[in-house]
N, C-alpha and C positions, 0 to 999 in steps of 0.2 A: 297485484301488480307492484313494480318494483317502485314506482314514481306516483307519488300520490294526485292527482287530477285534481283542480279547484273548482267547484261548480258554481255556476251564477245560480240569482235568486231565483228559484222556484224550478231550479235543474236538478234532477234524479237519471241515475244510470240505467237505461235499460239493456248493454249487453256489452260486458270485456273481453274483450277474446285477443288472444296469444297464439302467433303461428310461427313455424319454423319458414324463415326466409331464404336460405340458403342448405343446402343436401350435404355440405361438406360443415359449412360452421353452424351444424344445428342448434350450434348455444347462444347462438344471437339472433333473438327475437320480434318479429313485429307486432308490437300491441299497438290496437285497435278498441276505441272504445264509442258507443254510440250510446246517447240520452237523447230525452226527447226536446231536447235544440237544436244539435251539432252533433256530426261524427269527427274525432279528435282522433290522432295518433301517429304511428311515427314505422317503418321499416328502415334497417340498417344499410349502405349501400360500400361493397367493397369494389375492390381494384383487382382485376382477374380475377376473381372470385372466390381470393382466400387472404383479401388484407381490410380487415375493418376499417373504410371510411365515411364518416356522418351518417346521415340519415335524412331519410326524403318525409316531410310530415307533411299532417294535414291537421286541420283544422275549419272545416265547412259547416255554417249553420244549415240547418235542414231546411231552411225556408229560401235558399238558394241554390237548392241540387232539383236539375230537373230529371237526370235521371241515374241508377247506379247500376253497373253490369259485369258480369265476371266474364271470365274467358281464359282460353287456357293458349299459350302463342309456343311456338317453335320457333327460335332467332337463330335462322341460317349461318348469320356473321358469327356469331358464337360457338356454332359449333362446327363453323369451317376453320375456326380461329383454332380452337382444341384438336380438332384433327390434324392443321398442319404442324401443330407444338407436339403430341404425340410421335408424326411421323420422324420429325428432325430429333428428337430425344431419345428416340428407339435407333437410329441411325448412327449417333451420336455415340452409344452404348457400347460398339466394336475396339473403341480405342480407351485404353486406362486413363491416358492422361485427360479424356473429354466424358467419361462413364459418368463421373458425382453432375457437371453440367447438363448433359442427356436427361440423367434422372429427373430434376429437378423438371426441367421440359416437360418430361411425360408428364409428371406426377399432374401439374398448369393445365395442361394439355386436358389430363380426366376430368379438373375439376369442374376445365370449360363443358366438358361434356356434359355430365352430367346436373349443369345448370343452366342449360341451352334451351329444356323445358319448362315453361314456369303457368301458374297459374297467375291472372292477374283481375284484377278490378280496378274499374272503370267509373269515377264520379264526373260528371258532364254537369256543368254549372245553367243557370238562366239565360245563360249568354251564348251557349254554345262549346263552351271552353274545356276540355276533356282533360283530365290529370289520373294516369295509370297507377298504381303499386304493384310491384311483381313479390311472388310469394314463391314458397314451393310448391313443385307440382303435387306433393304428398297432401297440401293439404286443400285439396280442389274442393272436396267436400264442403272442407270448414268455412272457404272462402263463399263457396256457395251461398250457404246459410243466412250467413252475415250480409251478404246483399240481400237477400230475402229478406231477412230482417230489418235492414234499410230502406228498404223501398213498401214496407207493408207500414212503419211508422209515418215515411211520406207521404204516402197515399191515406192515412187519417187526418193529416193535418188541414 
């Protein structure tokens, strides 16, 4: 990992893991780290879905999650938002003097698409209190795991 993690006394890591968050900017990363306190970490979150802004973190002791769960969601709003950007960009396209604007539209338009489906996980606090991360759908698998792995450390404790 790129950011070194400072562990409290008698904290050991038991699993890092790095997924790709978004289909278009696969180089910005959400790492995810679980020991046997706390799961710690961070997903990037942009603007349309191609301008790097912050990041959504976590930071939950494991003696405060009552449960974790993956899920993979379809956001209608997202990809009604990219289809209407596609169609008015393609539209747009007829005329020289509006073709470079058009473009840019579609281009918006796919990346909405194609980030419309994501996989996410779900930590649900003592209280009732749910807080999502969205990931890529590529890496449902991975997210998978990792919940599994979170919920098998909780269920020792």
């Amino acid at each position: 990992m790129s950011t070194k993690m400072v562990l409290g006394k008698d904290e050991r890591i038991i699993s890092e893991n790095k997924f790709t968050s978004n289909l278009i900017l696969f180089w910005l990363k959400a790492r995810y780290t679980l020991t046997n306190k706390r799961v710690t970490g961070h997903t990037p979150n942009t603007l349309l879905g191609i301008i790097p802004l912050g990041k959504s973190q976590v930071a939950q002791p494991l003696k405060t999650i009552a449960s974790v769960a993956s899920s993979t969601k379809f956001r209608f709003l997202t990809f009604l938002f990219g289809l209407i950007l596609i169609v008015v960009g393609l539209c747009m396209w007829g005329n020289t003097d509006t073709f470079f604007a058009g473009f840019i539209l579609a281009i918006l338009g796919l990346v909405n698409l194609l980030n419309c489906i994501t996989a996410t996980f779900v930590i649900t606090n003592n209280a009732g209190q749910s807080t999502g991360y969205k990931l890529s759908i590529l890496e449902k698998s991975k997210v998978q795991s990792f919940v599994n792995e979170i919920n098998t450390v909780i269920a020792d404790l």
